[in-house]
C-alpha positions as CSV (number, residue, x, y, z in Angstrom):
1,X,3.6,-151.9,-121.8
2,X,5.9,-151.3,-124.2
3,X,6.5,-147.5,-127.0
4,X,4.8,-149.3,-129.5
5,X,1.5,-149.8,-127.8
6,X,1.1,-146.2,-127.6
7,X,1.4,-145.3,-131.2
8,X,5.0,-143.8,-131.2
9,X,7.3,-145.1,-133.5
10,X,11.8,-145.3,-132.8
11,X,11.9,-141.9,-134.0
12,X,9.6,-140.0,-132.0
13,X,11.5,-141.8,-129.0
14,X,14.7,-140.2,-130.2
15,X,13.5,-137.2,-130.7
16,X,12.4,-137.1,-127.8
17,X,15.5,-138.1,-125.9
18,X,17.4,-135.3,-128.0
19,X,14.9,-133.3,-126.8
20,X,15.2,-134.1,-123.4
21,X,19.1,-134.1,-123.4
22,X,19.1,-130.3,-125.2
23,X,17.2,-128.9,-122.2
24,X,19.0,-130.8,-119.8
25,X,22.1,-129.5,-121.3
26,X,20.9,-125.8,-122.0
27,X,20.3,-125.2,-118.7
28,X,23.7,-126.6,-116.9
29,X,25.2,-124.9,-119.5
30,X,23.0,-121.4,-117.7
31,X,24.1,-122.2,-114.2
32,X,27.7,-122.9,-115.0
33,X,27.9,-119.4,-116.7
34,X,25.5,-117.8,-114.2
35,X,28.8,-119.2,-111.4
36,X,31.6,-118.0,-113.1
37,X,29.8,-114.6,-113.4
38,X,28.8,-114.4,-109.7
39,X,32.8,-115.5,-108.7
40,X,33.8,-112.9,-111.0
41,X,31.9,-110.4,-109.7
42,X,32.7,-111.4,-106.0
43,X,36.3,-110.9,-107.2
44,X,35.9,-107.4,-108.3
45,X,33.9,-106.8,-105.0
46,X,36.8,-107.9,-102.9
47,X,39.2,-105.6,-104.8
48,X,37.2,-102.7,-104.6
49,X,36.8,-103.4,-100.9
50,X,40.3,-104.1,-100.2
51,X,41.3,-100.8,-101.9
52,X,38.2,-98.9,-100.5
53,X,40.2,-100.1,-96.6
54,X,43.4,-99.3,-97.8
55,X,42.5,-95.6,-99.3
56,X,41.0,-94.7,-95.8
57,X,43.9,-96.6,-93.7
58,X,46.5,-94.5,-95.6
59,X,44.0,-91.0,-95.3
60,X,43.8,-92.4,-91.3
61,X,47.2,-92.7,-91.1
62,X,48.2,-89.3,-92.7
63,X,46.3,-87.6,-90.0
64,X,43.5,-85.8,-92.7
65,X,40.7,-87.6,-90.4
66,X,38.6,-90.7,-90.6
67,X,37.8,-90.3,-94.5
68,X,34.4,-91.1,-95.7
69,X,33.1,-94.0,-94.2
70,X,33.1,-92.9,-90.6
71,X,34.0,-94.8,-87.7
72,X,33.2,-98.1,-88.8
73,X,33.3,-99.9,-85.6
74,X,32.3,-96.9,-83.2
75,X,28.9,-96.5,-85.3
76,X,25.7,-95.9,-83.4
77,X,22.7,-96.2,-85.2
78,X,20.2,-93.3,-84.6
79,X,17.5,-93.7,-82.8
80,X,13.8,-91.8,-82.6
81,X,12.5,-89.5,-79.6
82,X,9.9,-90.7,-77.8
83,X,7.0,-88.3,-78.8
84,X,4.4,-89.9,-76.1
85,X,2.3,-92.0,-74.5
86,X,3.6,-95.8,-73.1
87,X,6.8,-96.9,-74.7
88,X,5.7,-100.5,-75.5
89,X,2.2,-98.9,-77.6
90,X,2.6,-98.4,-80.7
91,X,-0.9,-96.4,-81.2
């Protein structure tokens, strides 16, 4: 079964291929630029994190308190009364 028993002629095949190849290509082209935008914006994150630590180590370390963010490691996440009835039912 060869292109020429179904009707299409050269061209249509290499169309075809160009076709083929420009969506194959258009869309690496996406993800390549879609990675380098996602490592650049890692980058920034870590900077902003790294200077977020270092503003509170230096406030810490002045003696003005713990700055902003709290404890960080001594952080106890709140919890809600028990209103009534079993502690395993939920209605």
């Amino acid at each position: 079964m060869t292109y020429q028993s179904r009707g299409r002629s050269i061209f249509e095949v290499v169309l075809a291929i160009c076709f083929v190849a420009f969506l194959i290509g258009f869309i690496t082209v996406l993800c390549i630029g879609n990675y380098f935008r996602a490592k650049r914006a890692q980058e920034r994150q870590r900077q902003r994190r790294e200077a977020k630590q270092a503003a509170s180590q230096s406030s810490s370390s002045d003696g003005r308190g713990m700055g902003k963010s709290g404890g960080g490691a001594d952080y106890e996440a709140p919890t809600l009364p028990q209103v009534g009835g079993s502690p395993g039912r939920l209605l």
